[in-house]
C-alpha positions as CSV (number, residue, x, y, z in Angstrom):
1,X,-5.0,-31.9,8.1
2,X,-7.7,-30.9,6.6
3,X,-8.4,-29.6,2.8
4,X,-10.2,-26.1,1.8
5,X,-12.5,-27.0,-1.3
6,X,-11.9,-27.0,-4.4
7,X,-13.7,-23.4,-5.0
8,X,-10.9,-21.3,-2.7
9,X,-8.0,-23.0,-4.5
10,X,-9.4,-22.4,-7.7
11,X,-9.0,-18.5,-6.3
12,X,-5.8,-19.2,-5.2
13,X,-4.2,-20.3,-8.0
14,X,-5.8,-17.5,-10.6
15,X,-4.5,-14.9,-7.8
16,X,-1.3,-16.4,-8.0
17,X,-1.0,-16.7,-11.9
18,X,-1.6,-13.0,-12.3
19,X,0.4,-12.2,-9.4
20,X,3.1,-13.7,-11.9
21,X,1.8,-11.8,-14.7
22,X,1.9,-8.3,-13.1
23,X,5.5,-8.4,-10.9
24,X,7.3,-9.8,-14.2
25,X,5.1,-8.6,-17.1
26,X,3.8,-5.2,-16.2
27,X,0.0,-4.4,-15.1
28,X,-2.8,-6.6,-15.6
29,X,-6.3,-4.9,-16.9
30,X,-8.4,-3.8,-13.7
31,X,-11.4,-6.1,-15.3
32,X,-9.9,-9.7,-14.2
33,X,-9.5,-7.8,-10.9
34,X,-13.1,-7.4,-10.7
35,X,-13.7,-11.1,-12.3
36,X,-11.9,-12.1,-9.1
37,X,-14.0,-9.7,-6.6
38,X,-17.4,-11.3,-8.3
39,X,-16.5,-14.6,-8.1
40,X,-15.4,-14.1,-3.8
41,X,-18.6,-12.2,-4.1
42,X,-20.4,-15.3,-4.8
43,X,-18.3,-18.0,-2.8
44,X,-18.1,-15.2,1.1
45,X,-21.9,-14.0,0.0
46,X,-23.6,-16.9,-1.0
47,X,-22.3,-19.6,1.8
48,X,-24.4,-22.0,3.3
49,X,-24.1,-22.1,6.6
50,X,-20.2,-21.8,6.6
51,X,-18.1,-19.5,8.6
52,X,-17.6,-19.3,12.4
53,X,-20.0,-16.1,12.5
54,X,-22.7,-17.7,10.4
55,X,-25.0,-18.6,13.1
56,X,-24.5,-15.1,14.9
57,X,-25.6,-12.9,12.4
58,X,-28.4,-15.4,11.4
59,X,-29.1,-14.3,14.6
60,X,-28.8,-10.5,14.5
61,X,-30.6,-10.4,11.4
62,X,-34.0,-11.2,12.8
63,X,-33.0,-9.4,15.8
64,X,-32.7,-5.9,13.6
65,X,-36.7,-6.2,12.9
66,X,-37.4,-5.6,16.9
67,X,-36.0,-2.6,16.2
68,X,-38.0,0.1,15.0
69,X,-36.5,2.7,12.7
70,X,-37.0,5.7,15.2
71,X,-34.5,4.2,17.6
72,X,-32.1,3.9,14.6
73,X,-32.6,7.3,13.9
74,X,-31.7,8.5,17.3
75,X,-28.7,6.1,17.1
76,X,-27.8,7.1,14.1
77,X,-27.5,10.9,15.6
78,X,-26.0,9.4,18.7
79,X,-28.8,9.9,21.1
80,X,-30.5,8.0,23.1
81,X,-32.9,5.8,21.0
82,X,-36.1,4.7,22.4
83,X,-35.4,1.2,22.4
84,X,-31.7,0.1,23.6
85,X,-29.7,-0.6,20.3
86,X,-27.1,-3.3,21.3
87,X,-25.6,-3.0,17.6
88,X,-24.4,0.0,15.3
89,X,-27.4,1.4,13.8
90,X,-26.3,1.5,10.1
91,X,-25.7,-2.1,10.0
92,X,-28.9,-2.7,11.8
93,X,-31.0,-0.9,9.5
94,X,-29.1,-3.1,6.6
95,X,-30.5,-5.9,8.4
96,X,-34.1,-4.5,8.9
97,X,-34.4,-3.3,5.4
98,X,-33.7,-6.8,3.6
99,X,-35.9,-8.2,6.3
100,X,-38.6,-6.0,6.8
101,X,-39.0,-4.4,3.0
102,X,-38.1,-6.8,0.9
103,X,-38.6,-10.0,2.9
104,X,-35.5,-11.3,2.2
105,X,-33.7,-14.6,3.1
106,X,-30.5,-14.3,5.1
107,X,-28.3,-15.3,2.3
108,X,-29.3,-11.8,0.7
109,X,-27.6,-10.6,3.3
110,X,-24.4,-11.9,3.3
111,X,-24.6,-11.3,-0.1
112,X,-25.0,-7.6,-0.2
113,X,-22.3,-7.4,2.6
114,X,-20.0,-9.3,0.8
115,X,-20.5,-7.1,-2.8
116,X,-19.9,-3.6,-0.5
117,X,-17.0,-5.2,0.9
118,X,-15.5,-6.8,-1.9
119,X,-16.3,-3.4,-3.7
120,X,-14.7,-1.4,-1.2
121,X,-11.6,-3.7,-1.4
122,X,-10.7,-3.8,-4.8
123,X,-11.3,0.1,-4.7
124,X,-8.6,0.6,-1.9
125,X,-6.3,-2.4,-3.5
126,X,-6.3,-0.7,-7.1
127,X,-5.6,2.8,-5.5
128,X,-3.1,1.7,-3.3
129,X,-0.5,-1.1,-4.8
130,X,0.7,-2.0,-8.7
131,X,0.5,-5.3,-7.4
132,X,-3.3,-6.1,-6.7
133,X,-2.9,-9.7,-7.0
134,X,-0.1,-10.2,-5.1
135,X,-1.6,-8.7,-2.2
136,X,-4.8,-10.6,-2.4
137,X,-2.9,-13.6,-2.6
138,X,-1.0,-12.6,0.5
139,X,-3.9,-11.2,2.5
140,X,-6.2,-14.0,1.6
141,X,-5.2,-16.8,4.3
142,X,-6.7,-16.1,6.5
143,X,-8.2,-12.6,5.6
144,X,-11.2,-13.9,3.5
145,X,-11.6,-16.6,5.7
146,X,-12.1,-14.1,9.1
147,X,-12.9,-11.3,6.9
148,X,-15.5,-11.4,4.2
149,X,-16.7,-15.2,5.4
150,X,-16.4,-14.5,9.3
151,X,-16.4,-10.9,11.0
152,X,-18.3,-9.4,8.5
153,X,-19.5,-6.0,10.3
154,X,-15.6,-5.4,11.3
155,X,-14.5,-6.2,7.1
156,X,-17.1,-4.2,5.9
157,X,-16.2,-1.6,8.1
158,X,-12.3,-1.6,7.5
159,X,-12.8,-1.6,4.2
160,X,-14.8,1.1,4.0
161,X,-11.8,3.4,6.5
162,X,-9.4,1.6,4.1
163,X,-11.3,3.2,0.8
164,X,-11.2,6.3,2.6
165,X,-7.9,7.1,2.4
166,X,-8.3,8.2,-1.1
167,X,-10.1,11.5,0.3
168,X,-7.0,11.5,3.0
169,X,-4.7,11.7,-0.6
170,X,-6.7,14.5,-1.7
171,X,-7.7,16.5,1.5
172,X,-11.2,16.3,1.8
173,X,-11.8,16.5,4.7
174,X,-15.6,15.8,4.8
175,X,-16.2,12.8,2.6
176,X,-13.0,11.2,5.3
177,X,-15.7,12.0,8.0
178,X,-18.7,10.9,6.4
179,X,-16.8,7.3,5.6
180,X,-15.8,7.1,9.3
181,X,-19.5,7.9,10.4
182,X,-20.8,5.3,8.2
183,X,-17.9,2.3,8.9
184,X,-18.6,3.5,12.7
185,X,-22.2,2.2,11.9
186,X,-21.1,-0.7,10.6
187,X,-18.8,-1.4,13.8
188,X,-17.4,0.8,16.3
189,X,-14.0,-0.1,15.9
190,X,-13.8,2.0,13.0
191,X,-14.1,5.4,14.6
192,X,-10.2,4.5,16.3
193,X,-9.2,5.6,12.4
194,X,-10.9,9.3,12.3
195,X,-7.4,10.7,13.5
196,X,-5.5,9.5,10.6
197,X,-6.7,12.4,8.4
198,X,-3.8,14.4,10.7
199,X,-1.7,12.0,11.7
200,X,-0.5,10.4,8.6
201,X,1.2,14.1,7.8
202,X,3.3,13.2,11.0
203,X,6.9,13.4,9.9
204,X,8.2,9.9,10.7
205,X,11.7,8.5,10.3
206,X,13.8,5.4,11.3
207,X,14.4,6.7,14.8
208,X,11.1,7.4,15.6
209,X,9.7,4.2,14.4
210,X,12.2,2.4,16.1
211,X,11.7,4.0,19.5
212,X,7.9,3.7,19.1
213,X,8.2,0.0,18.3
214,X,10.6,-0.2,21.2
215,X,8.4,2.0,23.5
216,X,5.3,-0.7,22.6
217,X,7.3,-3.7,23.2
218,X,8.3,-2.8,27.1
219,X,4.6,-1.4,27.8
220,X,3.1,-4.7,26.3
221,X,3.6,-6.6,29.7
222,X,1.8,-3.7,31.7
223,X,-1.6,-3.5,30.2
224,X,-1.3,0.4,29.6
225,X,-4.9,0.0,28.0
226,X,-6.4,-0.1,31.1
227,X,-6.4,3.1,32.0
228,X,-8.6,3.8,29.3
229,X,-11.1,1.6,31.3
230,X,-14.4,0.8,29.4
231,X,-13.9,3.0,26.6
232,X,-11.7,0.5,24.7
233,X,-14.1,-2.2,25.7
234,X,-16.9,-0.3,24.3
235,X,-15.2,0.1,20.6
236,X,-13.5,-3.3,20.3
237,X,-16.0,-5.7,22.0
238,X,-18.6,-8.0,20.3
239,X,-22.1,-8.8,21.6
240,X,-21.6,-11.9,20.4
241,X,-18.7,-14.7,20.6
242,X,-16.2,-14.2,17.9
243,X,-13.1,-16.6,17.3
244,X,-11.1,-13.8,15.3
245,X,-7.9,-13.7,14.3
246,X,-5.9,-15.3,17.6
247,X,-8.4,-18.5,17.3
248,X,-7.0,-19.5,13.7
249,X,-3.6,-18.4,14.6
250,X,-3.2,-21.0,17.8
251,X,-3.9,-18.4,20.5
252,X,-2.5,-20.2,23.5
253,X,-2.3,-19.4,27.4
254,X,1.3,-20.0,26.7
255,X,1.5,-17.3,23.6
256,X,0.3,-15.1,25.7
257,X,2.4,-15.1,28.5
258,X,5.4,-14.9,26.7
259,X,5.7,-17.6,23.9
260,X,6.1,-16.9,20.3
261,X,3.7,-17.6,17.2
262,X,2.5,-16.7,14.1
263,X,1.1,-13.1,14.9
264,X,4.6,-11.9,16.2
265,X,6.2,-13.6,13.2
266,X,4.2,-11.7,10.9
267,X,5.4,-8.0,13.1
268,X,8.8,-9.3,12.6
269,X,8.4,-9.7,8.7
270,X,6.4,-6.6,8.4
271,X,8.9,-4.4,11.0
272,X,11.8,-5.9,8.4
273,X,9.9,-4.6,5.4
274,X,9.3,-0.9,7.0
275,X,12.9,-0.6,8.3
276,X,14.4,-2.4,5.3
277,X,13.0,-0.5,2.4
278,X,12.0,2.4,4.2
279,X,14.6,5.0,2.2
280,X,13.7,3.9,-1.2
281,X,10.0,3.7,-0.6
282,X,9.8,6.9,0.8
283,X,11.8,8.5,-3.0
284,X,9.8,6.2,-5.1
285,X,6.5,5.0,-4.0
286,X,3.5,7.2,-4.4
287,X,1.6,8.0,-0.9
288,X,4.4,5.8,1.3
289,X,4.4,8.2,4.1
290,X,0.3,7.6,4.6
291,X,0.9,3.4,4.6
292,X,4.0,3.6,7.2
293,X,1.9,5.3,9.7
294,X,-0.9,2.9,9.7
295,X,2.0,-0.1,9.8
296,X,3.9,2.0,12.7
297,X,0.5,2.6,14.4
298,X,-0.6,-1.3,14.0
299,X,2.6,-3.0,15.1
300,X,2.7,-0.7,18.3
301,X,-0.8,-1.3,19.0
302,X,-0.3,-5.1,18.5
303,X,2.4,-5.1,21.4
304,X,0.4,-2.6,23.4
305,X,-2.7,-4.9,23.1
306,X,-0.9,-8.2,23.0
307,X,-1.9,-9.3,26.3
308,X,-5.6,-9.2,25.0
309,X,-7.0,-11.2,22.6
310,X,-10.1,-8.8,21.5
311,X,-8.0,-6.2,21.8
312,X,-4.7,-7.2,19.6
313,X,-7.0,-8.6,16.9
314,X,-10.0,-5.7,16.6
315,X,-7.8,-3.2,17.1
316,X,-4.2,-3.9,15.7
317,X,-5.5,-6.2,13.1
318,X,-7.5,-3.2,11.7
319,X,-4.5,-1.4,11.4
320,X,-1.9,-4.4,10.6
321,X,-4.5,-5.2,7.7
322,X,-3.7,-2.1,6.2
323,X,-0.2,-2.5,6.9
324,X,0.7,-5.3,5.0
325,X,0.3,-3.8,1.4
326,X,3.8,-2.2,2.2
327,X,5.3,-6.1,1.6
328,X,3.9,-5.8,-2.2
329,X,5.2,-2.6,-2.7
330,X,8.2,-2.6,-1.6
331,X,8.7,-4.4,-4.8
332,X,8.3,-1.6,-6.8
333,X,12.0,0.4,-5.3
334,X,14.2,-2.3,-5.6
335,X,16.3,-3.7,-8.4
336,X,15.4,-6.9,-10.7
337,X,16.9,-9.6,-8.6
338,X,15.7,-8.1,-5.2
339,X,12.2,-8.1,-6.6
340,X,12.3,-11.6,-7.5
341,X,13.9,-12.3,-4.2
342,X,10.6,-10.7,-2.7
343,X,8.0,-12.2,-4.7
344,X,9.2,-15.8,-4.1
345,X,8.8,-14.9,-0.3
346,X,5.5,-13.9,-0.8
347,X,4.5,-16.5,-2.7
348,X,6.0,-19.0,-0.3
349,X,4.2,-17.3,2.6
350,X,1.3,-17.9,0.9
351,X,1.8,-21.5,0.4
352,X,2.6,-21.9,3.8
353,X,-0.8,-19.8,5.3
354,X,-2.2,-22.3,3.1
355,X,-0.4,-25.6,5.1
356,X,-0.8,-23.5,8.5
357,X,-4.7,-22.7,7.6
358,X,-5.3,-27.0,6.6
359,X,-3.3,-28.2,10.2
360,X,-5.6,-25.5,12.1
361,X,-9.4,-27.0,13.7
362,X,-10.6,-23.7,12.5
363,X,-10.8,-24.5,9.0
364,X,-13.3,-27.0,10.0
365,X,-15.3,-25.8,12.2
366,X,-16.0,-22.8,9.9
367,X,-16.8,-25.4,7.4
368,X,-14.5,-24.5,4.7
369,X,-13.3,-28.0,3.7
370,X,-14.1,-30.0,0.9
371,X,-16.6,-32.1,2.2
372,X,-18.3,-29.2,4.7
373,X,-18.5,-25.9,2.7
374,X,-22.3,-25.4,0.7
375,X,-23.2,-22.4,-1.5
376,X,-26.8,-21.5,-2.5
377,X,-26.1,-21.7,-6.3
378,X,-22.4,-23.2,-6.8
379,X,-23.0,-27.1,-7.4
């Protein structure tokens, strides 16, 4: 077992004391929301060397500068650029610009990634739940840790869909597409969301979740995907090797032919939450109808795409990350004692990502222990 440093539990622990503060004492001020995005900021932005996608996107960034910025503007308009762009254009012309204008090290650009993230996050956290710590706290093992300090195109990108449902809330229509273009330049994966604009009107109930769930459980073992042939491979794939997701969960030959683990735990938890609460959330909670669509959507994708890795964590996980906020909420229906009931859960699931995260080699060899982790100003 292996210990995260000192910095993360720090976050922990201030995530979890105003979790207390706002499920038993009412809403805490938006600023110590923000005092928490700027210190992540500095711990996922200003890392030295740590996270499994570190040396990747080292990498990429002084790839972007071979590109010049006619071939991202052709990308960008999706034609065919001059020179071959292997990457989405916006996030190469991130790249290019630190690089290329300002001469920038590479830790300005985690840095700036991490602050549009971050930003994006709190944005879509404070619009979305009374219970922004909370959530954090339940997203954040192993979120940050694959998220802001590992994937970052893919976070950034989510992020971004994930703020955009604001514009969903109030029907505009074009500021939803102009957030999907630019998260589709930040990764590709992000275009699978430009439907949602519609489909979260859908009129779902319990029978129709069920026999959706049910449907996506028996296709799981027959690949359906494939008859989409490359076009899934072309939105979900990396050029480069990513651990993701299945790699800190114990991805096994054995999981996935048939075995259980941590990923179908968290769909049974989640399925409970949407089934269980599903009558009062939908008189009470603001918007409820928009979350259970991306939770039904995510947890049918996660069966559907279970037999493949890239698949059930790119593309699931970018829904299921959405999906999880209902867990949170769902204390905001229920009586006094059912809400306490529900907190204590999260806050043990918490404690145990925590155990789960320390036992896993991951957490080493994205150098996020004690004696591994470096930041460019944090002593």
């Amino acid at each position: 077992m292996s210990l995260l440093h000192p910095y993360y539990i720090i976050a922990i622990i201030y995530m979890l004391i105003f979790s207390f503060q706002e499920v038993y004492r009412g809403g805490v001020d938006k600023k110590w929301l923000w005092f928490l995005g700027g210190y992540l900021i500095v711990l996922a932005g200003l890392r030295d060397n740590v996270g499994p996608d570190f040396g990747s996107y080292r990498g990429i960034y002084i790839y972007s500068d071979t590109k010049d910025y006619i071939s991202i503007f052709f990308a960008a308009l999706h034609l065919e650029p001059p020179q071959p762009m292997e990457l989405e254009w916006l996030f190469v012309l991130i790249n290019k610009i630190l690089l290329n204008v300002f001469n920038a090290p590479f830790y300005m650009l985690t840095l700036v990634i991490a602050a549009l993230a971050i930003f994006f996050k709190v944005e879509y956290i404070n619009d979305n739940t009374f219970y922004p710590f909370t959530f954090i706290a339940l997203m954040f093992i192993p979120g940050f840790f694959i998220g802001e300090s590992g994937q970052i195109r893919q976070n950034l990108g989510s992020f971004v869909v994930y703020f955009a449902i604001r514009f969903i809330k109030e029907r505009k229509l074009f500021y939803y597409l102009l957030c999907i273009y630019l998260a589709g330049g930040i990764h590709n994966v992000c275009y699978v969301f430009l439907p949602m604009y519609w489909l979260v009107r859908f009129p779902l109930n319990k029978a129709w979740m069920l026999g959706l769930i049910i449907a996506s459980i028996l296709a799981s073992p027959f690949e359906v995907y494939r008859i989409f042939g490359d076009f899934l491979n072309n939105i979900a794939s990396d050029n480069m090797l990513v651990e993701g997701f299945n790699g800190y969960v114990d991805e096994t030959a054995e999981r996935l032919n048939g075995g259980l683990g941590i990923p179908e735990a968290m769909m049974a938890i989640l399925t409970f939450f949407l089934f269980t609460f599903d009558t009062k959330m939908v008189e009470k909670y603001p918007y409820y109808e928009y979350h259970r669509m991306y939770a039904v959507i995510g947890i049918c994708f996660y069966f559907i795409f279970r037999n493949n890795p890239v698949f059930s964590s790119r593309l699931a996980g970018a829904f299921i990350g959405f999906a999880y906020i209902l867990i949170p909420n769902s204390m905001y229906v229920v009586n006094a004692g059912t809400k306490k009931l529900i907190h204590i859960f999260i806050v043990a699931l918490v404690i145990f990502n925590f155990i789960v995260f320390a036992i896993f080699k991951n957490i080493k060899a994205g150098r996020f222990t004690i004696d591994l982790y470096k930041n460019h100003i944090l002593p």
